[in-house]
C-alpha positions as CSV (number, residue, x, y, z in Angstrom):
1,X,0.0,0.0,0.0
2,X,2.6,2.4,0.8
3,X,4.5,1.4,-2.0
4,X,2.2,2.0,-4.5
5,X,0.9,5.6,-2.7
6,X,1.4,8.1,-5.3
7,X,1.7,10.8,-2.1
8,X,2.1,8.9,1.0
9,X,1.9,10.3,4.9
10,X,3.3,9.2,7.5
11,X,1.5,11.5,10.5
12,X,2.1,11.2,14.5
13,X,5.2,10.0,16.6
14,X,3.6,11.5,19.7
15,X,3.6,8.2,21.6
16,X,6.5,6.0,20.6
17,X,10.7,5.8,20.7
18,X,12.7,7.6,19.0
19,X,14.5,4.7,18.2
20,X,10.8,4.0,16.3
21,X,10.5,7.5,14.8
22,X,14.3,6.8,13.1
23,X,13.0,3.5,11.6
24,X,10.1,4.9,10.3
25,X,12.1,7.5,8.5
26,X,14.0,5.4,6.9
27,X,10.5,4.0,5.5
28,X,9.9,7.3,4.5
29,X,12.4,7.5,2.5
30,X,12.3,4.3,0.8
31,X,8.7,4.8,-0.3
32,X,9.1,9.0,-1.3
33,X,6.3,9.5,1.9
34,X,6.2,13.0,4.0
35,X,6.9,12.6,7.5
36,X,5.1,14.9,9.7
37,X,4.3,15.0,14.0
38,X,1.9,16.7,16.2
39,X,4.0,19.8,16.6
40,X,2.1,21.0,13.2
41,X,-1.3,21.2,15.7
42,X,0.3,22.6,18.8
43,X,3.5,23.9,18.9
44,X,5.1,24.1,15.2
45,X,4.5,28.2,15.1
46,X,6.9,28.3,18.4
47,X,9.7,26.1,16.2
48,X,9.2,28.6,13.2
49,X,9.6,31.3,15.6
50,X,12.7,29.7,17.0
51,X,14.0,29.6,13.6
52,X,13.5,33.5,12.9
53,X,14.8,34.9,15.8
54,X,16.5,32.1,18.1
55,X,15.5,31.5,21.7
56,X,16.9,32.2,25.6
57,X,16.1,28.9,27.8
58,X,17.5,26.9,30.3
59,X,16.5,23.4,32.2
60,X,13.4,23.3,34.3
61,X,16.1,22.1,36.9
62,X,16.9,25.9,36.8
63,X,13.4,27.2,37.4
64,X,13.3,25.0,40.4
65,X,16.6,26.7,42.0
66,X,16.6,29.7,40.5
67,X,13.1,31.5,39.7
68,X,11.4,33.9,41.4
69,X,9.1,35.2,38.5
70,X,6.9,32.8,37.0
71,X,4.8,33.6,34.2
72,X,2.1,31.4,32.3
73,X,1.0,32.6,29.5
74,X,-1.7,31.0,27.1
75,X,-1.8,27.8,28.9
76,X,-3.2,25.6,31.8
77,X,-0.3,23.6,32.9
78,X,-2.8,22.2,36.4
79,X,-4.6,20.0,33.4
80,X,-2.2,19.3,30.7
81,X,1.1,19.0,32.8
82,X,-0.2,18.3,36.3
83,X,3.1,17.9,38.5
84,X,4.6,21.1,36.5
85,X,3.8,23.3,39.2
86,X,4.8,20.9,42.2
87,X,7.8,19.2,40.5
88,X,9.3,22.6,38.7
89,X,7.7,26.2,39.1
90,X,5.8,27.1,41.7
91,X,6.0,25.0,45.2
92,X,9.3,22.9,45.1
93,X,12.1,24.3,47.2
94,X,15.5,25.2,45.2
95,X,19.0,25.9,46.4
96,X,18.2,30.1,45.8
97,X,14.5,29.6,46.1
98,X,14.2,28.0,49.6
99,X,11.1,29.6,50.8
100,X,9.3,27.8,47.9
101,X,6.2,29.2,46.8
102,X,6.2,32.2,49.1
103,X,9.7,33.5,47.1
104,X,8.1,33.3,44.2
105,X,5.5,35.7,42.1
106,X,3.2,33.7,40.5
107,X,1.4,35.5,36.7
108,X,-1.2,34.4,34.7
109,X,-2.0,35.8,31.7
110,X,-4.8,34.4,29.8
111,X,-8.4,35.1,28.0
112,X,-10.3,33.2,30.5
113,X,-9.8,32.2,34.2
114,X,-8.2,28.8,34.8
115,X,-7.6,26.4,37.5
116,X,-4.0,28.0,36.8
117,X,-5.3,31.1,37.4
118,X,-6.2,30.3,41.1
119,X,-2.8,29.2,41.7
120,X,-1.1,32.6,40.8
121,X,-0.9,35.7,42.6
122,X,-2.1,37.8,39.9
123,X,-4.1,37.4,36.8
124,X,-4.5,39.2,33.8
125,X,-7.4,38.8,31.4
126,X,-6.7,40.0,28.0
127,X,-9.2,39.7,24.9
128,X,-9.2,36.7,22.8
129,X,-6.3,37.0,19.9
130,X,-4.9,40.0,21.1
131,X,-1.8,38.7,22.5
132,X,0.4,40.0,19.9
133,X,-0.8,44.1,20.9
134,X,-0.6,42.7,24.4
135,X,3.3,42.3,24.0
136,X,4.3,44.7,22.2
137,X,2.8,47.5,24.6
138,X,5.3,45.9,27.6
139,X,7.6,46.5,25.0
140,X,6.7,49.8,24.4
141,X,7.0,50.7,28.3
142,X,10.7,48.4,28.9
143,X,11.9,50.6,25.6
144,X,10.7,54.1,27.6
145,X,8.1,54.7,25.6
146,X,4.4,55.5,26.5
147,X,1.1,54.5,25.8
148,X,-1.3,56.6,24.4
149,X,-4.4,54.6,24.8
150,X,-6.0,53.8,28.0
151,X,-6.2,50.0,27.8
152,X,-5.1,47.2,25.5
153,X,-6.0,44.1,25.0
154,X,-8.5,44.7,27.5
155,X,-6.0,45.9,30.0
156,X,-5.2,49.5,31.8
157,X,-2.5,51.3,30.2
158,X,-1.2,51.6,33.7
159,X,-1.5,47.8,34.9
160,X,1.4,47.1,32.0
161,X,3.2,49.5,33.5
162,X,3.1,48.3,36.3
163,X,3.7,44.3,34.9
164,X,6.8,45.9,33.3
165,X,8.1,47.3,36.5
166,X,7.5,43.6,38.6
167,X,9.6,41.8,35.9
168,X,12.5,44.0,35.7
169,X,12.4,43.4,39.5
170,X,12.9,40.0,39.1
171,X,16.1,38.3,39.7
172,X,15.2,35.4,37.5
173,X,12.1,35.1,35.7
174,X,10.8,32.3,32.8
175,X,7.9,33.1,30.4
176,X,6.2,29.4,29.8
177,X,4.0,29.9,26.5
178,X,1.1,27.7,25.8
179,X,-0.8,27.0,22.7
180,X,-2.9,30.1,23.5
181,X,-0.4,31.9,21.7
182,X,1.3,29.6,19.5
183,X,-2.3,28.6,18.1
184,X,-4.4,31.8,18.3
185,X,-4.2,34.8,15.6
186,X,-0.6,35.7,14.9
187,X,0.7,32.4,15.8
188,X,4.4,32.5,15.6
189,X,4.2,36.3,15.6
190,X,3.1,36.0,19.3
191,X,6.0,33.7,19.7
192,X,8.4,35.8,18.1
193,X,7.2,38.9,20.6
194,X,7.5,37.1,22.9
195,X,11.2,35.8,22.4
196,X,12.0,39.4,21.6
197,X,10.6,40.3,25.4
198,X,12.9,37.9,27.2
199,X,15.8,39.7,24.9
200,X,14.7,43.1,26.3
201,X,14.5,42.0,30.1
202,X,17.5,40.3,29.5
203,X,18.8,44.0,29.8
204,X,17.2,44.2,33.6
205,X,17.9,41.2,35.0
206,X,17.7,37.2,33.8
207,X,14.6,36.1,31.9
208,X,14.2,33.1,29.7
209,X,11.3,31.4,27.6
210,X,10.0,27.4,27.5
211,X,7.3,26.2,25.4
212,X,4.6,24.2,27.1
213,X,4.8,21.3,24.6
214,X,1.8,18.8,24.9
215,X,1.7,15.2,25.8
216,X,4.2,12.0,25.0
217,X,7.5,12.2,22.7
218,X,6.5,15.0,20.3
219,X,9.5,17.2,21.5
220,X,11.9,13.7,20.7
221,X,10.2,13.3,17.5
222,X,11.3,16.7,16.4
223,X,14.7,16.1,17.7
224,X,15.5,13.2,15.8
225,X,13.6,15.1,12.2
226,X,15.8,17.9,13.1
227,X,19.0,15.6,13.7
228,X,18.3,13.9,10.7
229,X,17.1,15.9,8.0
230,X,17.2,19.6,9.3
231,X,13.5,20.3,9.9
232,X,11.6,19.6,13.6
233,X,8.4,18.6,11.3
234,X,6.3,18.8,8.3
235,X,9.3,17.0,6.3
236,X,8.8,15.9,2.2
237,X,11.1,12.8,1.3
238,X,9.6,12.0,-1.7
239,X,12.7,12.8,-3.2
240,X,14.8,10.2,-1.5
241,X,17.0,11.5,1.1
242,X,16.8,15.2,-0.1
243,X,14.5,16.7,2.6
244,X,12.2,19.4,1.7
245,X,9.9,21.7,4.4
246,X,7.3,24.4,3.4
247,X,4.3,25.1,6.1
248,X,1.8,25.5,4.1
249,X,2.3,23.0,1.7
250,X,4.0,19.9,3.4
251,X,2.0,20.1,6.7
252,X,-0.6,16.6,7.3
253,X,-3.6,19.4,7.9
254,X,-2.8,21.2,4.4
255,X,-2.4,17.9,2.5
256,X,-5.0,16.1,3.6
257,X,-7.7,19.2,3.1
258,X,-6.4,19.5,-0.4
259,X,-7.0,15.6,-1.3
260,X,-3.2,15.2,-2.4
261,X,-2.5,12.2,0.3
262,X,-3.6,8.3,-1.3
263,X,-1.9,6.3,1.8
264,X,-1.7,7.6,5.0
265,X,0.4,5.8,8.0
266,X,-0.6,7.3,11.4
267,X,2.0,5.9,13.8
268,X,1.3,6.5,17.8
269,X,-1.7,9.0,17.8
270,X,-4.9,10.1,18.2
271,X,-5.9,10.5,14.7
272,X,-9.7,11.8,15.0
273,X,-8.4,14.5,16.9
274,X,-5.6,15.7,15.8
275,X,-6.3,15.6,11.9
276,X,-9.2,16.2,9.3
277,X,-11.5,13.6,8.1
278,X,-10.9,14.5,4.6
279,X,-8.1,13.4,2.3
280,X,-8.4,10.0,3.9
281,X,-8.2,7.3,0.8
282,X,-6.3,4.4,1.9
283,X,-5.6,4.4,6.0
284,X,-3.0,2.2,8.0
285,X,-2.8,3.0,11.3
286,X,-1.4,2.1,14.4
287,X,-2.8,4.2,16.8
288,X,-2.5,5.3,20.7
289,X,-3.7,2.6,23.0
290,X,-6.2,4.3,24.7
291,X,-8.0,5.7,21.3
292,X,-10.8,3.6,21.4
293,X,-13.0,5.9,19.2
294,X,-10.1,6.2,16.1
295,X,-10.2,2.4,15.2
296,X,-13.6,2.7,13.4
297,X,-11.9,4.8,11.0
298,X,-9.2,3.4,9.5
299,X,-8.7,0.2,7.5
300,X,-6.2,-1.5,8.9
301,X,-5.5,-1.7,12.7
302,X,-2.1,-2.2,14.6
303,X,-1.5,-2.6,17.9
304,X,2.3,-2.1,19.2
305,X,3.5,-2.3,23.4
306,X,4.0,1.5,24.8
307,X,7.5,2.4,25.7
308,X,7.8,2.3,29.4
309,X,6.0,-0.7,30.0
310,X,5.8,-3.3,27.6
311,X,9.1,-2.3,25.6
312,X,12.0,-0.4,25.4
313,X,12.3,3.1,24.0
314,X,14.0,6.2,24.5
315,X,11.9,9.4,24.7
316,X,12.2,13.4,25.4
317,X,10.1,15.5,27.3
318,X,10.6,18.9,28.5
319,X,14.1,20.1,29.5
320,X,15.1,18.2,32.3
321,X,17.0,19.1,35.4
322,X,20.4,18.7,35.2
323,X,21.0,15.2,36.8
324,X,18.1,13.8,34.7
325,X,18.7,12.0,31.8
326,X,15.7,13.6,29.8
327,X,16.4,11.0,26.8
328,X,15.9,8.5,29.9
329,X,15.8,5.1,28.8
330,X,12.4,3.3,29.0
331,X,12.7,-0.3,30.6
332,X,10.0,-2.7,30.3
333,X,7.6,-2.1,33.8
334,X,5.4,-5.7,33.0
335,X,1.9,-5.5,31.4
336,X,1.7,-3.4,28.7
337,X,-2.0,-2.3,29.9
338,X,0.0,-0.5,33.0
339,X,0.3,3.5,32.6
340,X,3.4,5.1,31.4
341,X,6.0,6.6,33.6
């Protein structure tokens, strides 16, 4: 089937290896497919912005021991990444941060209030896709300049003067960025201002920026597309080994809306809600474990162990204290119905 794909896609890599991702990619290659992950849903505007105009970071080891200015922006981190706050960023006690939580100030900046929200000590509502003005006016005030309207983005002109002043206080202060920027209007605009505001603290004090990325190994599966072939996602082989990217036009979404994709090989993910229903001609699949409501969908069905406890794999999260092997090596835990580690 692959084989004889005219236009073949080979979607996912959330939930598997990286030793898996590499083998599939040389199946890619072999049949001409395009290779493509779930950063293209979530956070593929934050590695464009990357691209354009680089990034400051650091381990979450060093938010632990280090920060005491926390900002979430755009995300939800007590749902999607529920020991974030305990493990990392807001209660844990670090070698400069030993009073914990209570050293710490705590924003949240976001259209609507969140069980985040309750967890900071202050929280900004700003409208609906209007992050990108949002920016750029604490910008405008860390530059010396001033703001002629009253509010933006839903905000007092002199509440982001104030916001300005609290982080150039800061002695070390991270910016984690959630797909309420990356996947809102201006996508990896709102990224790129937001890069470029760590760069102008930077001339204050110490501030750095992290991506929220979502679930399993979609940060590995960029890693190894970017080690490989030069692109983090969205990557055309059908000429062999000569690796093409355009957004746009090699992204699953934009492929499968136009009808150009005959065969498509969704490896480790939840298919029904991560891509379209159209564009699907011929389907083989071997989905996440726990999508029970994908497998109507697809002609072919294939069930592999997850990595962590019924095989071996290696995966990458989030940037890992220092000490922590973040490619950590997966060993076989038993059943393979256990949950991951």
């Amino acid at each position: 089937m692959l084989v004889k794909s005219r236009k073949t896609l080979m979607f996912g890599w959330i939930n598997t290896s990286c030793q898996a991702m590499s083998a599939g990619h040389a199946i890619a290659e072999k049949v001409g497919g395009i290779v493509d992950n779930g950063a293209t849903v979530c956070h593929g505007p934050s590695l464009i912005a990357i691209e354009d105009v680089g990034i400051t970071t650091c381990t979450l080891g060093e938010v632990k021991n280090r920060a005491d200015c926390i900002i979430f922006w755009g995300c939800n981190p007590a749902h999607v990444h529920p020991r974030h706050m305990s493990r990392y960023s807001i209660f844990p006690r670090g070698f400069f941060t030993k009073e914990g939580a209570k050293g710490r100030k705590i924003f949240c900046i976001d259209c609507r209030y969140t069980d985040t929200a309750r967890c900071s000590d202050i929280f900004i509502r700003i409208e609906q896709g209007c992050d990108y003005e949002f920016l750029d006016a604490i910008r405008t005030v860390l530059h010396g300049g001033s703001l002629t309207q009253k509010s933006i983005a839903g905000v007092p002109a002199d509440q982001i003067g104030k916001l300005a002043e609290d982080l150039k206080r800061a002695k070390f202060g991270v910016i984690f960025l959630g797909m309420g920027l990356s996947q809102t209007v201006g996508r990896n605009h709102n990224i790129d201002m937001a890069i470029n505001l760590t760069y102008d603290l930077n001339r204050f004090t110490k501030f750095v920026v992290m991506p929220m990325r979502v679930q399993g190994n979609v940060t590995g599966s960029g890693e190894v597309l970017g080690w490989q072939y030069g692109f983090p996602f969205a990557v055309d082989l059908s000429r062999g080994d000569q690796a093409r990217h355009q957004t746009g036009e090699t992204t699953a979404i934009d492929l499968l809306l136009r009808g150009e994709v005959e065969a498509s090989l969704f490896v480790a993910c939840r298919s029904r809600g991560n891509v379209s229903h159209r564009g699907y001609h011929q389907r083989l699949e071997t989905p996440d474990r726990h999508d029970r409501s994908a497998h109507q969908l697809h002609d072919r069905d294939l069930r592999s162990p997850y990595p962590g406890c019924g095989g071996r794999g290696r995966d990458r999260r989030l940037r890992l204290p220092d000490g922590h092997d973040s490619l950590r090596d997966a060993q076989s835990r038993g059943s393979s119905r256990g949950r991951p580690h």
